[in-house]
KOLROKE-174416 format. One line per field, with one value per residue (C-alpha): residue number from 1; residue in three letters; x, y, z. Coordinates in steps of 0.05 Angstrom, whole numbers, plus 5000, padded with zeros to 4 digits. Layout:
// residues N
k = (NUM/...)
r = (Ala/...)
c1 = (X/...)
c2 = (Y/...)
c3 = (Z/...)
// end
This chain:
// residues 301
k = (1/2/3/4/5/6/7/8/9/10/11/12/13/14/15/16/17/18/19/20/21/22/23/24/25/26/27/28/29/30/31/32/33/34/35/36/37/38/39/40/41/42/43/44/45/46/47/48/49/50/51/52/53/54/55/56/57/58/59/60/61/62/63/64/65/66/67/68/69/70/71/72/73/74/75/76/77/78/79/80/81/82/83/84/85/86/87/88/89/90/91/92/93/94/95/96/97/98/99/100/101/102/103/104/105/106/107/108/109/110/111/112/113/114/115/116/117/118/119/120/121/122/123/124/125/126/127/128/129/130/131/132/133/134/135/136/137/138/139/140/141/142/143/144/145/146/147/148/149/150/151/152/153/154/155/156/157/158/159/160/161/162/163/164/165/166/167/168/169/170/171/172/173/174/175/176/177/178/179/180/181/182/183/184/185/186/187/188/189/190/191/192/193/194/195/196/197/198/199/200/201/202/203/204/205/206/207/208/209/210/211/212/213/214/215/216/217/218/219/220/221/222/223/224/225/226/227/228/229/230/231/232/233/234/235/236/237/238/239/240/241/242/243/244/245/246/247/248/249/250/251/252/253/254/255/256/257/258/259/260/261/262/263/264/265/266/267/268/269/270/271/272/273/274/275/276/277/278/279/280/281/282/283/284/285/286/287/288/289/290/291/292/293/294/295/296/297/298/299/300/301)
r = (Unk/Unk/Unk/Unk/Unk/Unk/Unk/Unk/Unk/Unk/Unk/Unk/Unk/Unk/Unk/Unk/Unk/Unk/Unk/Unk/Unk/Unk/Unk/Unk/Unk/Unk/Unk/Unk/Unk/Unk/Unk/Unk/Unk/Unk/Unk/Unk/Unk/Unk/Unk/Unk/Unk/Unk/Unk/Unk/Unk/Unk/Unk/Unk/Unk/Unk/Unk/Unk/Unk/Unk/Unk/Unk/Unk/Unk/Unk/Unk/Unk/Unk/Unk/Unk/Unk/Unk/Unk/Unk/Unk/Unk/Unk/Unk/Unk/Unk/Unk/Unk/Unk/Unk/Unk/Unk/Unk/Unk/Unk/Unk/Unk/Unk/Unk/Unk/Unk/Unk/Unk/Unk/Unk/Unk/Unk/Unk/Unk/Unk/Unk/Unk/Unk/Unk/Unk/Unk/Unk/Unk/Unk/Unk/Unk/Unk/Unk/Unk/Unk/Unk/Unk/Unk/Unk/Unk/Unk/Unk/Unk/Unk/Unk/Unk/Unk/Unk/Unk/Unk/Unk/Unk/Unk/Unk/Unk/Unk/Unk/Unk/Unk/Unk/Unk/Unk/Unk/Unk/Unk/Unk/Unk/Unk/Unk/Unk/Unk/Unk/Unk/Unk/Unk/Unk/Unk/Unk/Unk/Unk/Unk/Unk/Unk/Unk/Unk/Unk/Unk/Unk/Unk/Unk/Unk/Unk/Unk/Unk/Unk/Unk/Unk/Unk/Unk/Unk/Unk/Unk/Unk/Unk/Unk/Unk/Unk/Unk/Unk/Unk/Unk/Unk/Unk/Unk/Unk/Unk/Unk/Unk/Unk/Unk/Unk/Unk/Unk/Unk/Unk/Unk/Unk/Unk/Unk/Unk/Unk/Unk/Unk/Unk/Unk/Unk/Unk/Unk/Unk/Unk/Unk/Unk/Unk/Unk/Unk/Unk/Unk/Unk/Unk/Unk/Unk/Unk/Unk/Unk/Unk/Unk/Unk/Unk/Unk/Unk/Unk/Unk/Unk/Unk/Unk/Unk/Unk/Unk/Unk/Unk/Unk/Unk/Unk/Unk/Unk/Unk/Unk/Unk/Unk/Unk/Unk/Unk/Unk/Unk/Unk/Unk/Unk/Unk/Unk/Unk/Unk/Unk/Unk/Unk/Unk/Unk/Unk/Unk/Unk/Unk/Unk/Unk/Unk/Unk/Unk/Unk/Unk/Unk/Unk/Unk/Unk/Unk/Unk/Unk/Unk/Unk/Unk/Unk/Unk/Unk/Unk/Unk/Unk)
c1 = (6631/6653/6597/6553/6580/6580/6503/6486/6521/6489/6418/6432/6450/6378/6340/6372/6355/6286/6275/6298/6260/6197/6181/6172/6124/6181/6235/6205/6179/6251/6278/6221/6243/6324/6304/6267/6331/6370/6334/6329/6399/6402/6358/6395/6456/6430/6400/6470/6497/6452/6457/6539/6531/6481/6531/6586/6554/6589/6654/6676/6743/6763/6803/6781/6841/6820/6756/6726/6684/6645/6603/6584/6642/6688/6725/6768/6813/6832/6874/6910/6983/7008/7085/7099/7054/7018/7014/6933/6933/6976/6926/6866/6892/6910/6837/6798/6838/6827/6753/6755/6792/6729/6668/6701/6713/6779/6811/6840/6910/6926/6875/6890/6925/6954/6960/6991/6978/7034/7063/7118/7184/7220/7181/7208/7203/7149/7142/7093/7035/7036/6962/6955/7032/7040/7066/7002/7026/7036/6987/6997/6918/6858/6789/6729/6664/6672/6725/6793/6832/6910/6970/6974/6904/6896/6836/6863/6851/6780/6755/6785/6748/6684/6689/6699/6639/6597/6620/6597/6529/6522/6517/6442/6426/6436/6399/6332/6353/6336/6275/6251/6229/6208/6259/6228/6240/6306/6327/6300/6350/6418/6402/6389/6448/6493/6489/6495/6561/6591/6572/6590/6624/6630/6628/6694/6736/6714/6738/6813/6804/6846/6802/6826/6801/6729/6727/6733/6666/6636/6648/6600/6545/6569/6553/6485/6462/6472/6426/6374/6370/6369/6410/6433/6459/6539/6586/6598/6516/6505/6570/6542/6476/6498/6542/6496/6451/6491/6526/6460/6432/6509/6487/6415/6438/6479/6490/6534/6612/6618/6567/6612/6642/6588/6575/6536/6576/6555/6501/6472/6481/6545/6573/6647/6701/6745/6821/6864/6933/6949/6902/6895/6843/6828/6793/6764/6689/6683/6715/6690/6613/6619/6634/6578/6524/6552/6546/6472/6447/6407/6359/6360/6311)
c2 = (2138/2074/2059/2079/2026/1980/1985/1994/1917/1897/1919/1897/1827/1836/1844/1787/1741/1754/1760/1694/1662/1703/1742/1813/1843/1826/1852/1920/1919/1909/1970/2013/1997/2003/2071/2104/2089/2116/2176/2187/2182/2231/2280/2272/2282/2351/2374/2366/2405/2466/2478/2476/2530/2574/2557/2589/2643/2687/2673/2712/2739/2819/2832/2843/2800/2734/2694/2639/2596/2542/2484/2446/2425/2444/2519/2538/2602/2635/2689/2734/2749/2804/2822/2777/2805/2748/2796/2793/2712/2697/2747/2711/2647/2669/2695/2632/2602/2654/2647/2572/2573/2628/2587/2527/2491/2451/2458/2387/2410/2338/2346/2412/2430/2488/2487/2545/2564/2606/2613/2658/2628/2623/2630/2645/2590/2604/2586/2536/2551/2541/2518/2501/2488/2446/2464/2453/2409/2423/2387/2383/2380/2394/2362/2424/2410/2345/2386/2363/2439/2422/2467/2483/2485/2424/2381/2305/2292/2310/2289/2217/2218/2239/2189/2135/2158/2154/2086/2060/2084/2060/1988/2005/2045/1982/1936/1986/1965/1889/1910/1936/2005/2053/2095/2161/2134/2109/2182/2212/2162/2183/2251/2250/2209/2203/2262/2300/2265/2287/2359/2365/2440/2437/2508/2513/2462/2452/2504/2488/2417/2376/2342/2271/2292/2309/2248/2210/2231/2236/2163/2139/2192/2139/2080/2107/2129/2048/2028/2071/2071/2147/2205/2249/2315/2327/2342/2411/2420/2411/2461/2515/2506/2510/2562/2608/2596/2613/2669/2699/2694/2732/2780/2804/2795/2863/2834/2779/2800/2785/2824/2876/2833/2833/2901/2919/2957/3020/2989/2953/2891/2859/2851/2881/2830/2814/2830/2763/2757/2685/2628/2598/2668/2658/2587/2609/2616/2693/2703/2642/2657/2731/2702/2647/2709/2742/2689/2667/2711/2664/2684/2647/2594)
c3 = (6522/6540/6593/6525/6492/6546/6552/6475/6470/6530/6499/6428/6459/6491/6433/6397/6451/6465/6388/6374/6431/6409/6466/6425/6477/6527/6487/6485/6554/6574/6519/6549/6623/6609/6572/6635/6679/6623/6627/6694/6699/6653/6684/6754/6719/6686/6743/6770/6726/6725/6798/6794/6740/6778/6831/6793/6761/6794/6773/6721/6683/6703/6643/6570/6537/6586/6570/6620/6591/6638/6610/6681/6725/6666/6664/6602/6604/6547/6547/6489/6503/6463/6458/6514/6566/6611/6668/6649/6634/6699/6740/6723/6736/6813/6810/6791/6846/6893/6877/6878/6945/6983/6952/6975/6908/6892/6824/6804/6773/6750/6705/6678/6622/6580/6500/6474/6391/6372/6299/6305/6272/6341/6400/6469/6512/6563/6646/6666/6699/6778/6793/6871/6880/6818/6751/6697/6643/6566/6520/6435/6438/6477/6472/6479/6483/6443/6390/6386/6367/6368/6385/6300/6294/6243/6243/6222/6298/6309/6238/6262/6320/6286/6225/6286/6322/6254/6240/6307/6298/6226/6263/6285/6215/6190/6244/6234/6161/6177/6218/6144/6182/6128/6090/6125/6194/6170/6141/6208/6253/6201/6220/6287/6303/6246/6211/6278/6294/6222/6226/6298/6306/6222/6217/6250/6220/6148/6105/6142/6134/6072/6017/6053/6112/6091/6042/6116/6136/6062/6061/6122/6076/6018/6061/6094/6026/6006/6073/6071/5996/5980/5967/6030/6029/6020/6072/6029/6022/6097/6110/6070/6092/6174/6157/6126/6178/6232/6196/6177/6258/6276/6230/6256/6325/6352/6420/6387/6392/6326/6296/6268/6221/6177/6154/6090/6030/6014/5968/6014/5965/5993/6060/6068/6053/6107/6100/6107/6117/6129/6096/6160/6177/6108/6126/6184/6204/6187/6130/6105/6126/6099/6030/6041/6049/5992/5944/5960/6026/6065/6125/6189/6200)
// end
């Protein structure tokens, strides 16, 4: 992120330059050039990527309780510990390094962490993890796949982080704004880059969020409505919207593991509510997205 940064300064300084000295043509000849290494960068760096998956393809979690999840060189286990069992947790952990260890990997266990969510009034305390001689440390949070999730599964965290993306990027919504581009083009850029930014894993976190956190992010819609000069859907509007969608492709797909959550009444009208006992599974994605289809079913696009 910060080499982003780095180089989106470096550019913008660029542009300025070569603008004010009237060399256009050389101003985008220089964009176009700093783009292709950009991009071949990029491709290297994906190519990377998908050949240390298909590399690892083969390493999997034995036991239904324990999911591993891989997104490139990155491996998340999650395991389930019911009434104090982490025989099955433990086990898998000895087996990823096991694996690691044969297909000559090394696991980095300064790196690795453990979060543990558990709302029981007064937990036992738990041994650390031993990864590669080392105990793993504790962490109050954990960053996946660009989502801050905490140990009480609150949301200030990430919704700071993504309100601080957005704001960055507003800068060059509002230097297209100067380059009087047309409001189409301008609408097309919020999307792609802002909009993206606020809705960013929204179908997890919103209906758990507090109304100060959303008003965060419905602010920089405030201010990008004021650039551009029209009206832009609602953080609520592009929840619903993403939710039904995704709900809606959950629900035609029988391969998905949550596909049995949404099952039709009798009627064939409604889908069967699901029983909540805490609101916290209340504001979750499924309960959440069942009432969504209920109210106005939506098909997937």
């Amino acid at each position: 992120m910060a080499k982003t940064k780095e180089l989106s300064k470096d550019t913008r300084n660029k542009i300025v330059d070569l603008h004010q000295a009237g060399k256009t043509e050389s101003a985008i000849a220089t964009l176009l050039l700093r783009t292709l290494a950009e991009t071949q960068q990029f491709v290297h760096s994906s190519i990377h990527s998908l050949l240390f998956s298909l590399y690892t393809n083969g390493c999997t979690s034995g036991h239904q309780s324990v999911k591993l999840l891989k997104f490139a060189d990155d491996t998340t286990l999650i395991g389930l510990i019911s009434d104090g069992n982490e025989s099955a947790y433990r086990g898998e952990i000895d087996r990823l390094v096991s694996w690691c260890s044969t297909n000559n990997l090394e696991l980095n266990s300064l790196k690795t962490v453990e979060m543990t969510v558990d709302f029981r009034k007064d937990p036992a305390p738990r041994p650390p993890v031993i990864l590669c001689d080392s105990p793993v440390s504790s962490a109050e949070s954990f960053c996946f796949l660009g989502t801050t999730i905490t140990k009480e599964l609150k949301w200030a965290q990430n919704i700071s982080s993504l309100a601080k993306k957005a704001q960055q990027r507003m800068y060059f919504l509002r230097q297209l704004k100067k380059f009087l581009l047309p409001v189409k083009m301008l609408v097309n850029f919020y999307t792609a880059i802002i909009e993206s930014v606020l809705t960013s894993s929204i179908t997890v976190w919103f209906a758990a969020a507090t109304a100060r956190d959303k008003a965060k992010l419905q602010r920089v819609i405030h201010s990008a409505e004021k650039v551009i000069g029209c009206s832009l859907p609602s953080l609520q509007e592009l929840y619903f919207s993403r939710s039904r969608r995704r709900a809606a492709k959950i629900a035609a797909d029988p391969s998905h593991p949550g596909n049995e959550l949404f099952r039709s009444l009798p009627s064939g009208k409604r889908l069967r509510s699901i029983k909540n006992r805490t609101s916290r599974h209340k504001n979750s994605f499924f309960p959440t997205a069942v009432s969504l289809l209920n109210s106005a079913p939506l098909t997937p696009r």
